[in-house]
C-alpha positions in Angstrom: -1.7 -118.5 -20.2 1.2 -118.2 -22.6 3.9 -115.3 -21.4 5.0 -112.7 -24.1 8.4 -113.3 -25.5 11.0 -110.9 -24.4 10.8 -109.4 -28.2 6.9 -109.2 -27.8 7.0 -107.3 -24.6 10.0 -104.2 -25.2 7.6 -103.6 -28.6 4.9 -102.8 -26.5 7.3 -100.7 -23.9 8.4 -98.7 -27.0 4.8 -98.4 -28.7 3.3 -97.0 -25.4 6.3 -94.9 -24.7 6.0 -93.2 -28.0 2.4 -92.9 -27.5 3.1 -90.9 -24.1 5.8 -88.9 -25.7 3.3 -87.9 -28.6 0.5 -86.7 -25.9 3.0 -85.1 -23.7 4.1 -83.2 -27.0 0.5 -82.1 -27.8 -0.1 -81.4 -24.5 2.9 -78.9 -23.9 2.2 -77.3 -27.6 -1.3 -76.8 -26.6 -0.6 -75.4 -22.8 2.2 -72.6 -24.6 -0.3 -72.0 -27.0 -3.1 -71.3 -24.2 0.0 -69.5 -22.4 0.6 -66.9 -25.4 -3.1 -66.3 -25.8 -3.3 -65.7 -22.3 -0.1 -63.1 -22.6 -1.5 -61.5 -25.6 -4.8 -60.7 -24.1 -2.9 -59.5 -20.8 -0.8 -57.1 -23.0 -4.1 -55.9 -24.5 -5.4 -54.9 -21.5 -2.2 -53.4 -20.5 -2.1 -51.2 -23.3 -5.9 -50.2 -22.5 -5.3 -49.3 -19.3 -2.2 -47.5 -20.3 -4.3 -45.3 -22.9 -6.6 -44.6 -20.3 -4.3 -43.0 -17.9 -2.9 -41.2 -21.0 -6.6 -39.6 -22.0 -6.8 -39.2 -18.4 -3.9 -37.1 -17.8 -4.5 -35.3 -21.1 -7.8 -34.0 -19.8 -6.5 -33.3 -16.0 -3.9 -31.4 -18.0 -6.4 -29.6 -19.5 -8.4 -29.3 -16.7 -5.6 -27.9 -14.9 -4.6 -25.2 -17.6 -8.6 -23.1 -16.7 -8.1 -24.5 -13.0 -8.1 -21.0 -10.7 -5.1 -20.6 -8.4 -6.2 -19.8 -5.2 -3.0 -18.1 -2.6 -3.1 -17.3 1.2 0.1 -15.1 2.9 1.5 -12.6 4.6 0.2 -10.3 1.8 -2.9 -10.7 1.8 -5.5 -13.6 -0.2 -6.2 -13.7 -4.2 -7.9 -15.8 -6.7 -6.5 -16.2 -10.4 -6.7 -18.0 -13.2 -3.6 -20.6 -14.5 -2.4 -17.5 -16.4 -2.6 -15.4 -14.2 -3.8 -12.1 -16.0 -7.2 -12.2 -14.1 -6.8 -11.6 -10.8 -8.8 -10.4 -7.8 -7.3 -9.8 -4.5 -8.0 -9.1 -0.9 -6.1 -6.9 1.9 -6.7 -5.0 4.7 -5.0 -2.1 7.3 -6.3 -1.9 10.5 -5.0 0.5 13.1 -6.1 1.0 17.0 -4.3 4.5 18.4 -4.4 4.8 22.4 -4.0 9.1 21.9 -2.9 10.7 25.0 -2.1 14.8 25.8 0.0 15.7 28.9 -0.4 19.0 30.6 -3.4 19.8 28.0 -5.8 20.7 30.9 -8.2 18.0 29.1 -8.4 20.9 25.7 -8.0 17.6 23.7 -9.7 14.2 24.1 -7.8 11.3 25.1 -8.6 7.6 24.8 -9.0 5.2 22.3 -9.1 5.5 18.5 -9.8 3.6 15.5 -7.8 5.8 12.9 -7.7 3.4 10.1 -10.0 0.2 8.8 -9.6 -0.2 5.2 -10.4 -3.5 3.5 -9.2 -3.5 -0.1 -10.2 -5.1 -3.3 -8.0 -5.0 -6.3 -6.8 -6.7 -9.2 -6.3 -7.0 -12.9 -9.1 -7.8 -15.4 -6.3 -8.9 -18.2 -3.2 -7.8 -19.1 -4.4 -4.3 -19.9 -7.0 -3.5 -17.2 -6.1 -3.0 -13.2 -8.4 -1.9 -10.7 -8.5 -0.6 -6.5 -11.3 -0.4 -3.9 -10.4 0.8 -0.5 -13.4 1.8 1.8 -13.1 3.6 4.8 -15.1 1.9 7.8 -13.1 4.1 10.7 -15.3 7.3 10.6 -14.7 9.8 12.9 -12.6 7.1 14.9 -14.8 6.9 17.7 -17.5 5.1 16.7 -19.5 7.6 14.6 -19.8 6.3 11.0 -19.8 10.1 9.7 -17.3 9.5 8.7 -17.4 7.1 6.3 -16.2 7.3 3.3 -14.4 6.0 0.0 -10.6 6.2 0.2 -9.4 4.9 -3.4 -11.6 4.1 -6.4 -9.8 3.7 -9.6 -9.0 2.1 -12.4 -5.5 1.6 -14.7 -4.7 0.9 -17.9 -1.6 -0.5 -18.5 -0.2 0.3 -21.7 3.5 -0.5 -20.6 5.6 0.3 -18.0 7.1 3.3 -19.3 3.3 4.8 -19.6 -0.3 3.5 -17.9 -3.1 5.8 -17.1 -5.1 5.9 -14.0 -8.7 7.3 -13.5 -10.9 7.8 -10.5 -9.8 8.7 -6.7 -6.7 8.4 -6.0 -3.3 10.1 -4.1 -2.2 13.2 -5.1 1.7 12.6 -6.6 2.8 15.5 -4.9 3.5 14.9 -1.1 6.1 11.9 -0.3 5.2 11.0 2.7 1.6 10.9 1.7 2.9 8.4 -1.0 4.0 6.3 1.6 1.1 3.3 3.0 -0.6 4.4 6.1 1.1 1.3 7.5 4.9 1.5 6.4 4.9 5.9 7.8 7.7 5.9 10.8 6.2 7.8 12.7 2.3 7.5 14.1 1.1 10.3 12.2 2.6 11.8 9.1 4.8 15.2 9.4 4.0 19.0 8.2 4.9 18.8 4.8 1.5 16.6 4.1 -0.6 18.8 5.6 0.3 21.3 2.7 -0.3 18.5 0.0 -3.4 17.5 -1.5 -4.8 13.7 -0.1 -6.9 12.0 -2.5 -8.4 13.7 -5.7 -10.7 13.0 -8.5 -8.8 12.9 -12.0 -6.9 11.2 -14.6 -3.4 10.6 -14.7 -0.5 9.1 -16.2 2.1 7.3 -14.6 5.7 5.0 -15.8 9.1 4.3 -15.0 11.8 5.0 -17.5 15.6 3.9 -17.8 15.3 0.7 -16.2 13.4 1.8 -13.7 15.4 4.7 -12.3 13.2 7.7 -13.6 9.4 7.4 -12.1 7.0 10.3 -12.9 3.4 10.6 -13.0 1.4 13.5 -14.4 -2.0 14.5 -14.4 -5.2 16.6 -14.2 -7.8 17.1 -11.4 -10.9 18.5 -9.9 -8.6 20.3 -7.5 -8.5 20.2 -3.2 -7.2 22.5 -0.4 -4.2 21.6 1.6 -4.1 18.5 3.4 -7.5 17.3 1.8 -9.6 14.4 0.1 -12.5 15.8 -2.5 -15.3 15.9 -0.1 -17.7 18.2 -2.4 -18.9 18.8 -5.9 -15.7 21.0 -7.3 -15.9 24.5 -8.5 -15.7 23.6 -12.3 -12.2 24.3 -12.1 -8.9 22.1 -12.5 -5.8 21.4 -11.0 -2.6 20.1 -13.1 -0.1 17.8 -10.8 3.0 16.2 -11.2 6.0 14.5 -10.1 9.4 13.6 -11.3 11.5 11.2 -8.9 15.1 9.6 -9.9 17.2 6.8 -8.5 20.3 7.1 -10.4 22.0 4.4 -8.4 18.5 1.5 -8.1 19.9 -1.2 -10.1 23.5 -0.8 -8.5 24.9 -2.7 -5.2 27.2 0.2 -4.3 26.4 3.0 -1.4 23.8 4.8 -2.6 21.6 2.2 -3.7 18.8 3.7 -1.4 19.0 7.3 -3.0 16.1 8.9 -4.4 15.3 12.7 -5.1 12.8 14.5 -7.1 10.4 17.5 -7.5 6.8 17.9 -7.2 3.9 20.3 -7.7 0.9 21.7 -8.8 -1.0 24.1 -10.4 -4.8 25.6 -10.8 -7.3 27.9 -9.9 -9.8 27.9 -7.2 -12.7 30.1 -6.3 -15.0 29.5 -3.8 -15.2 28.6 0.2 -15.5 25.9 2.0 -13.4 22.4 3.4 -12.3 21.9 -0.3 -11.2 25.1 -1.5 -9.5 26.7 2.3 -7.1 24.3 4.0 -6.6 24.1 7.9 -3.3 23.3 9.2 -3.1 20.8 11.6 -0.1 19.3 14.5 1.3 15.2 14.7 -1.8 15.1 17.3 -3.9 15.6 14.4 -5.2 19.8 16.4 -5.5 22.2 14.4 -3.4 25.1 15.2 -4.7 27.0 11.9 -7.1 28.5 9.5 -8.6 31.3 7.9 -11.0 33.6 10.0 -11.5 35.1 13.4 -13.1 32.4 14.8 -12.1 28.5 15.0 -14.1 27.3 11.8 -15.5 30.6 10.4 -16.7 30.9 7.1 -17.0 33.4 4.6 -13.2 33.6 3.8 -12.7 32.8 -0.4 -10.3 31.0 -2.7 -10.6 33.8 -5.8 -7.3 32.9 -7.8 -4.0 31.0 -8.5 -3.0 27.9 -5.9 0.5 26.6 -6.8 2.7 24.2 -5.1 6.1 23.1 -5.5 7.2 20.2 -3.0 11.4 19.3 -3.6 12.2 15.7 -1.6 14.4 13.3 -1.4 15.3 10.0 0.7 18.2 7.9 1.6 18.6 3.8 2.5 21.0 2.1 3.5 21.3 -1.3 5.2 19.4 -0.3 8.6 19.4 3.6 8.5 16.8 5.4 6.6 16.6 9.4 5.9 13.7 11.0 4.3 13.3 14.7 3.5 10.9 17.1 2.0 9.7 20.9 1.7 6.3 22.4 0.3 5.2 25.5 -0.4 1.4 26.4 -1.0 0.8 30.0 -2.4 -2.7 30.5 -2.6 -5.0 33.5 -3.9 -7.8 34.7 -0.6 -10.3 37.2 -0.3 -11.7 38.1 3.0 -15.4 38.4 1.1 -16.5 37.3 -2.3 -15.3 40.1 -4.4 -12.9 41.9 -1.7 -9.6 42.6 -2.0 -7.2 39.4 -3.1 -4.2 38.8 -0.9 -1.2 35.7 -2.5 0.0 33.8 0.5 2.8 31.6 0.6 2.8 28.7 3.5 5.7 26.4 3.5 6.9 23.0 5.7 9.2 21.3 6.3 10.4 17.8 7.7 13.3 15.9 8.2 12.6 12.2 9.7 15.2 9.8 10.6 15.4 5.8 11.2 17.5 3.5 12.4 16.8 -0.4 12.7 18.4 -2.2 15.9 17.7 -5.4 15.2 20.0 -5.2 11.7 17.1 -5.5 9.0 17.1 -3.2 6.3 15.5 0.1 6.4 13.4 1.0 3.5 10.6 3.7 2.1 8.0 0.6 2.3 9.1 -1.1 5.6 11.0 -3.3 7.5 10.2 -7.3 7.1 11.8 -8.8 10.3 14.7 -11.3 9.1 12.5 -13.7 12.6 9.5 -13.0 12.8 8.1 -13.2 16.5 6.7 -16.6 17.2 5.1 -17.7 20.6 7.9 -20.4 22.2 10.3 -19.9 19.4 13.5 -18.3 18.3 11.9 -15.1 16.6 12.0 -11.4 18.1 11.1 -9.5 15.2 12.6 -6.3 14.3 12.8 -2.7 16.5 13.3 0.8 15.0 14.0 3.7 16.4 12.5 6.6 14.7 13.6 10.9 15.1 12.0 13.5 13.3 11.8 17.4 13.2 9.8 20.0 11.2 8.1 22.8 10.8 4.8 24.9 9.1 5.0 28.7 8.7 2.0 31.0 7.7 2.3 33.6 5.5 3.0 36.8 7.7 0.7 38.7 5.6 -1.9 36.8 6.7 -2.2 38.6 9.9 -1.6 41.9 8.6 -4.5 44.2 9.5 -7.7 44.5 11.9 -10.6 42.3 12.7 -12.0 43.6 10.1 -9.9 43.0 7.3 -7.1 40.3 8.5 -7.6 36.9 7.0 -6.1 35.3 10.2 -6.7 36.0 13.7 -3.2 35.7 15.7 -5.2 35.2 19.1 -6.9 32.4 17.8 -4.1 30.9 14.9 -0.5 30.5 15.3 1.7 32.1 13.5 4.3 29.0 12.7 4.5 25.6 14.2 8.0 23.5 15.3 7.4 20.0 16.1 10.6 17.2 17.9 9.3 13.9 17.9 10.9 10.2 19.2 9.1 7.0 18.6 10.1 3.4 18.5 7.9 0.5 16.2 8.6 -2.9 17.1 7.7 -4.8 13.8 6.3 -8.4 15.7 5.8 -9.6 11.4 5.1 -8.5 8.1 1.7 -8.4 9.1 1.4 -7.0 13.1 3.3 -3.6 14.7 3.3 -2.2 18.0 4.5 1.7 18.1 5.0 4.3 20.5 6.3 7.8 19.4 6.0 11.5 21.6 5.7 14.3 19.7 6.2 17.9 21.4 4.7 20.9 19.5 5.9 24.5 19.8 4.1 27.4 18.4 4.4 31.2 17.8 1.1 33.4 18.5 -2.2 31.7 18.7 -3.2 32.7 22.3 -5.0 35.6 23.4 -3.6 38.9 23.6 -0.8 38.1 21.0 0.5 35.2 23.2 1.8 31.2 22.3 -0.5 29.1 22.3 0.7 26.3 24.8 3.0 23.1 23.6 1.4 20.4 22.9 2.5 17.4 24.2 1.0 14.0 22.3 1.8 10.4 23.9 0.8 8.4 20.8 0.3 4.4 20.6 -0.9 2.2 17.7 -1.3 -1.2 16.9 -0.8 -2.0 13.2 -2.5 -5.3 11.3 -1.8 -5.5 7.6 -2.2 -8.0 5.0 
């Protein structure tokens, strides 16, 4: 076999080479082209996927807009919408008293006492429309559901700030101290003045703040209640115009007096009738009564036949960890010993001076103290101790006592004639939410005993534990 010639064989070399450089060509063109393709249709699916987190988001975005907000704290629990102007939410006071009386011969009962248990239910239906439920589940505080009963039921419309209007039960504006929360009052049981106030009527009223929030008044008209009262009855078809002016001059400043406020109260009607909504009784801190029309404890048959006017001056004073609060009332009232009998104006008036002082450095105020460390089990916290003084005093209308048996509206043997109480109490605030207090109050009166003597002091040992939220 004849061997290729040098010339013959580098031919071939070159022929295949260039035949293996072709393919290799066409075979790299083809493998980028596969290579884009393969890119192209990744990028598609990329930009899918990327829409579909977009519509995704859009509608979790819109879910998110109607999604209700549901909060928990140390105020209590509500449910709302993303906006916020419907609203509905859920609170509660509780208090447990431990009531004792020293050198009372057992005349009052010691023991235990459930003296408040209010859930509450409020909110806002919209931007114009607000609304508050409070039942009362402590009855007669011993057990007895008697007492039962509906403490606020009302509803606002809020036009503004400056001016909203509130309908149904509510406080009376004229007592401040009674305008205070059952769980922010210094002392375990309010002081004289509110015992000359009205406590919750049926009416309308209307309510604002003005200059920035320094001028608060409210105004309003309604069925009408004795002294120291809630409506318990159908009224007498008459009506009872109240209202309240109250200024901070100094609110939106950071100077001294900051914390003063001052104002005027009162009221004005006509009653006629008898019973617990038209005749007051006048009662001590330890919640006795020391007072009311009649010759007997609880006698009936005395009248309301005319006029009932109040006028209540008050003021209060914060700052940093002291607290002062102040007030005076005087109730003038038209009686009749029968239906039709001669008509006698009295004019009963109180007073009360009460004075705190926070050890622990928090800030005294008319709704509180919030301890700076809460108490916590193991930890750091303390929470915060006040010290709490107050002083006061109810006087009955001489003239009340004027005349015999017969014709005397009050019997001096069985009512006193004027009331001085001195009491010293101490609330250790363990949160925002728990508080532990302790106060004595000592009692002084003038008449009330037989044969024209004083009835004897009463000396109250009060305790209370305090839950809010």
């Amino acid at each position: 076999m004849s061997r290729l010639s040098l010339p013959a064989r580098s031919l071939i070399s070159l022929l295949a080479f260039s035949t293996f450089a072709v393919s290799s060509q066409a075979l790299a063109a083809e493998a980028e082209q596969v290579e884009t393709l393969r890119v192209q249709e990744l990028e598609q699916r990329l930009l899918v996927l990327e829409r579909k987190l977009e519509i995704q988001n859009e509608e979790a975005a819109a879910k998110a807009k109607d999604a209700p907000v549901v909060t928990a704290g140390e105020k209590g629990f509500s449910l709302k919408n993303a906006k916020g102007d419907y609203e509905i939410k859920f609170s509660g006071l509780a208090q447990i008293d431990g009531r004792y009386f020293i050198g009372d011969d057992s005349a009052f009962r010691d023991g235990f006492q459930a003296r408040r248990l209010r859930p509450t239910i409020q909110g806002n239906l919209g931007k114009l429309v607000a609304f508050r439920f409070t039942p009362e589940f402590a009855g007669s505080g011993f057990g007895e559901a008697s007492g039962n009963s509906i403490v606020d039921a009302y509803f606002d419309l809020k036009f503004s700030p400056a001016a909203s209007l509130r309908v149904g039960k509510q406080k009376g504006p004229i007592g401040l101290e009674r305008l205070q929360s059952g769980g922010s009052i210094e002392l375990i049981e309010r002081g004289f003045p509110t015992e000359l106030v009205p406590n919750r009527d049926l009416g309308v009223a209307l309510f604002g703040e003005l200059a920035q929030g320094t001028v608060s008044y409210t105004v309003g008209v309604f069925n009408g209640t004795a002294d120291g009262r809630d409506v318990a009855a159908a009224d007498d078809g008459l009506k009872e115009y109240e209202g309240r002016l109250f200024v901070e001059p100094f609110k939106n400043d950071y100077g001294f007096f900051k914390g003063l406020g001052f104002g005027i109260a009162g009221s004005t009607g006509v009653k006629d009738g008898t019973g617990a909504n038209l005749l007051p009784r006048y009662r001590t801190p330890g919640q006795n009564v020391f007072f009311n029309y009649g010759e007997t404890a609880g006698a009936t048959g005395y009248f309301a036949t005319g006029s009932h006017n109040r006028y209540a001056p008050q003021a209060y004073f914060y700052r940093n960890s002291l607290g002062l609060l102040a007030e005076y009332v005087a109730s003038e009232q038209t009686i009749a010993r029968t239906n039709g009998g001669a008509e006698q104006s009295l004019s009963n008036t109180a007073y009360s001076v009460t004075a705190s002082y926070v050890l622990t450095g928090e800030d005294a105020s008319f709704k509180g103290v919030k301890p700076s460390k809460p108490y916590a089990i193991g930890g750091d916290g303390f929470g915060a101790v006040e010290l709490v003084a107050r002083v006061g005093n109810l006087s009955i209308d001489d003239d009340a006592f004027v005349g015999t048996a017969a014709t005397r509206l009050a019997n001096p043997d069985v009512s006193a004639k004027k009331a001085d109480s001195y009491g010293l109490g101490v609330n250790w605030y363990l949160t925002q939410n728990a508080k532990l207090s302790a106060d004595y109050n000592e009692t002084r009166f003038e008449g009330g005993a037989a044969a024209g003597a004083d009835r004897n002091t009463e000396k109250a040992l009060f305790t209370r534990l305090t839950i809010q939220y």
